[in-house]
N, CA, C and O of each residue as an XYZ file, in Angstrom:
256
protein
N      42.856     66.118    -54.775
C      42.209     65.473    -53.656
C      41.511     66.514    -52.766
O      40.354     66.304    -52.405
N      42.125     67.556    -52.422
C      42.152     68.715    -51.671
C      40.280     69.403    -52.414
O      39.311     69.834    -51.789
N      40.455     69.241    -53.657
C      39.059     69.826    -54.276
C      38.187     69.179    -54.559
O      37.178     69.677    -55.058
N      38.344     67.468    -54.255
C      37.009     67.011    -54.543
C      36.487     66.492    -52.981
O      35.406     65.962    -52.727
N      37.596     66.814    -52.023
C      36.970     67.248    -50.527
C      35.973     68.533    -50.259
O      35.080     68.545    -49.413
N      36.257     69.449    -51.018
C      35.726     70.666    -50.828
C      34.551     70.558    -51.806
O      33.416     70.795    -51.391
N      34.735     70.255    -52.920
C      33.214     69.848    -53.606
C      32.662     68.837    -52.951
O      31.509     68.818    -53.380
N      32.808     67.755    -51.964
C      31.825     66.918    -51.615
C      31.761     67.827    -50.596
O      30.611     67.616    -50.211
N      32.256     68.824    -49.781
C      31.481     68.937    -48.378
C      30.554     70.748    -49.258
O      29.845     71.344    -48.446
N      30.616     71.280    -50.431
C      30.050     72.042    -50.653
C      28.306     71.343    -51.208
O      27.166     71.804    -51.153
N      28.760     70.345    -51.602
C      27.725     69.535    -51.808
C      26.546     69.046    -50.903
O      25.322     69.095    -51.020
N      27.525     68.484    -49.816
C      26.718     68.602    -48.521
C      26.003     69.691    -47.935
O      24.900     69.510    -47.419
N      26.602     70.901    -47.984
C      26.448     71.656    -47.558
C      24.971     72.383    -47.922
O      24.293     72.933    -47.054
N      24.478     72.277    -49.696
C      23.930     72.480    -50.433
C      22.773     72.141    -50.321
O      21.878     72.974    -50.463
N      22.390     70.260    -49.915
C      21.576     70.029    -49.358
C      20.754     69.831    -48.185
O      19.593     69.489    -47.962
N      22.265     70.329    -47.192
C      21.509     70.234    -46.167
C      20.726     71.485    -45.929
O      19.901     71.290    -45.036
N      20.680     72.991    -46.525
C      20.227     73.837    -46.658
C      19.223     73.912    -47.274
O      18.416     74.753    -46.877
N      18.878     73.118    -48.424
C      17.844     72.764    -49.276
C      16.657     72.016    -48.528
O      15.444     72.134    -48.699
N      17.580     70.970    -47.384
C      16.642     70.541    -46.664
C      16.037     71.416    -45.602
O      14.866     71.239    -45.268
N      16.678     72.224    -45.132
C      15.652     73.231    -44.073
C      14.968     74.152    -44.600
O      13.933     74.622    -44.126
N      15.480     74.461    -45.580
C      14.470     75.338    -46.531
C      13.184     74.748    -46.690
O      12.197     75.400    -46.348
N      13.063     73.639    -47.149
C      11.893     72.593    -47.775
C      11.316     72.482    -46.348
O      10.088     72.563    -46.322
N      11.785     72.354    -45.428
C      10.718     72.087    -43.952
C      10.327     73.443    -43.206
O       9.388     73.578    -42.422
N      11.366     74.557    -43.667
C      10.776     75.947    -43.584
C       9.301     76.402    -44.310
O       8.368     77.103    -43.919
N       9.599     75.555    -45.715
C       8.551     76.033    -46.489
C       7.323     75.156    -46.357
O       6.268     75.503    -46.890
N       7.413     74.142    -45.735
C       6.126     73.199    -45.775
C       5.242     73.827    -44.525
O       4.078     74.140    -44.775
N       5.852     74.057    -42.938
C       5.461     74.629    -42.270
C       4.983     76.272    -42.589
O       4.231     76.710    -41.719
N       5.209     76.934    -43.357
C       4.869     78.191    -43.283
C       3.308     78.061    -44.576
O       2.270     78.723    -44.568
N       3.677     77.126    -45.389
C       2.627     77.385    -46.351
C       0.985     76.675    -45.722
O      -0.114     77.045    -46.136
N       1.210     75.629    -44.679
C       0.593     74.815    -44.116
C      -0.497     76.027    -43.014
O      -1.710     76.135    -42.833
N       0.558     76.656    -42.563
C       0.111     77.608    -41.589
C      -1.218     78.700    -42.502
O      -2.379     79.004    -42.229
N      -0.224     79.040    -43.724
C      -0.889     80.124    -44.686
C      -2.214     79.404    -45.143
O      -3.212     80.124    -45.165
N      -2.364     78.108    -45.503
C      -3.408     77.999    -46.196
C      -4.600     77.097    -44.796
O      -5.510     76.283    -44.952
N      -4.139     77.601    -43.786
C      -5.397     77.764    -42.604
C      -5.179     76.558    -42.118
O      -6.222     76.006    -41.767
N      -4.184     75.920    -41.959
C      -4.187     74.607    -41.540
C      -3.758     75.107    -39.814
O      -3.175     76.127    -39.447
N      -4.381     73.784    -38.870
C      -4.132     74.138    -37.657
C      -2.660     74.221    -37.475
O      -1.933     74.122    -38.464
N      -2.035     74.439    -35.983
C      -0.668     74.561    -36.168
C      -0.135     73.391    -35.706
O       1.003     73.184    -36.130
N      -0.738     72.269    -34.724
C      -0.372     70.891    -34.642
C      -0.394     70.366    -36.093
O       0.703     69.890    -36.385
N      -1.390     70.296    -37.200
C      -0.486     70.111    -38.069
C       0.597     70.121    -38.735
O       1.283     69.168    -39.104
N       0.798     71.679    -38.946
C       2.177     72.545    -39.368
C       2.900     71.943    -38.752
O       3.770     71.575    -39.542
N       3.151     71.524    -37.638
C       4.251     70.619    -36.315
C       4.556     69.126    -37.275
O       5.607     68.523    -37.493
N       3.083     68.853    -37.730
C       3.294     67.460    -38.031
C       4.101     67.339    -39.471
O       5.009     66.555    -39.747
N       3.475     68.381    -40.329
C       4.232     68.685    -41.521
C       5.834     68.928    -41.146
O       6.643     68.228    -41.755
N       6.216     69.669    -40.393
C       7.513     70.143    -40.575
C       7.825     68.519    -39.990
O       8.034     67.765    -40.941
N       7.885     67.963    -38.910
C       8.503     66.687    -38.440
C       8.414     65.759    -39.853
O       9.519     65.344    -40.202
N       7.449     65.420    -40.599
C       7.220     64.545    -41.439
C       8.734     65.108    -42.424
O       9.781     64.464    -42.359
N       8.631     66.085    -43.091
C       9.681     66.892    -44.253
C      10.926     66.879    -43.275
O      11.784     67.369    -44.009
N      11.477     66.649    -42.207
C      12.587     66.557    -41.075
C      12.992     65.248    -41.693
O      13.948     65.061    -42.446
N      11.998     64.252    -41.201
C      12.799     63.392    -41.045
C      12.701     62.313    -42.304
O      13.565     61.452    -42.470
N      11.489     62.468    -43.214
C      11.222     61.685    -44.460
C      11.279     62.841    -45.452
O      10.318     63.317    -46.057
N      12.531     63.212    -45.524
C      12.165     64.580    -46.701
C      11.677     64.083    -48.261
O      10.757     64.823    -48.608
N      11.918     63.307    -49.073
C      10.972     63.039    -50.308
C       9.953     62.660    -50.237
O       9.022     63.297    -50.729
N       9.771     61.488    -49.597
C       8.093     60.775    -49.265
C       7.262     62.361    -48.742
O       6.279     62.898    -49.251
N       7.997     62.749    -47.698
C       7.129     63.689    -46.481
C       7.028     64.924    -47.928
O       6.286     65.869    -47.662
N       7.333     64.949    -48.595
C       7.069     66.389    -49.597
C       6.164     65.912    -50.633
O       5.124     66.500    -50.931
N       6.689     64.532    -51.331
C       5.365     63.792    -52.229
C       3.917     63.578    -51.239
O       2.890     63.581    -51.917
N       3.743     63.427    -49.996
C       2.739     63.155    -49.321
C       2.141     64.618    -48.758
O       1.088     64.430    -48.149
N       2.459     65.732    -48.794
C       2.150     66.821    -48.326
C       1.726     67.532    -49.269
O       0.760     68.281    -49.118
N       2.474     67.397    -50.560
C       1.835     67.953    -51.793
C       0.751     67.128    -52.327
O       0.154     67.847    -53.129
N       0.267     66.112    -52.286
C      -0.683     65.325    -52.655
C      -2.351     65.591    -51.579
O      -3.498     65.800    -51.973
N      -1.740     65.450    -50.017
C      -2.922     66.032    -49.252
C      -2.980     67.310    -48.899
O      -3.756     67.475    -47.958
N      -2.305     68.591    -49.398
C      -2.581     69.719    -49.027
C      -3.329     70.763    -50.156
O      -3.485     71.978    -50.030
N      -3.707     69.964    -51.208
C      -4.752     70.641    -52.197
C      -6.448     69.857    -51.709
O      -6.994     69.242    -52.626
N      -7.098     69.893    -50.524
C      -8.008     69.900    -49.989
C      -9.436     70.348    -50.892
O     -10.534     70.379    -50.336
């Protein structure tokens, strides 16, 4: 019991890191490829709070 507590909260743990990573990386690449920075704002909020949609929709409009 004791270890499939610790595998679900390593689990958790896993993605919730995965998730700031992914809104680390949407904002920094947004910035890199000349986008204003109220965007970059809008990107990182979008990947915050809709992280699959907000990453399928950012990768689809950020090849310009």
């Amino acid at each position: 019991m004791i270890i499939s507590l610790f595998g679900v909260l390593f689990f958790l743990l896993f993605f919730f890191v995965l998730h700031i990573a992914l809104c680390v990386w949407g904002y920094r690449d947004s910035i890199r490829r000349g986008k204003s920075s109220e965007f970059a704002i809008i990107v990182l909020v979008g990947l915050l709070f809709f992280p699959i949609v907000g990453l399928i929709v950012y990768l689809i409009i950020r090849n310009d």
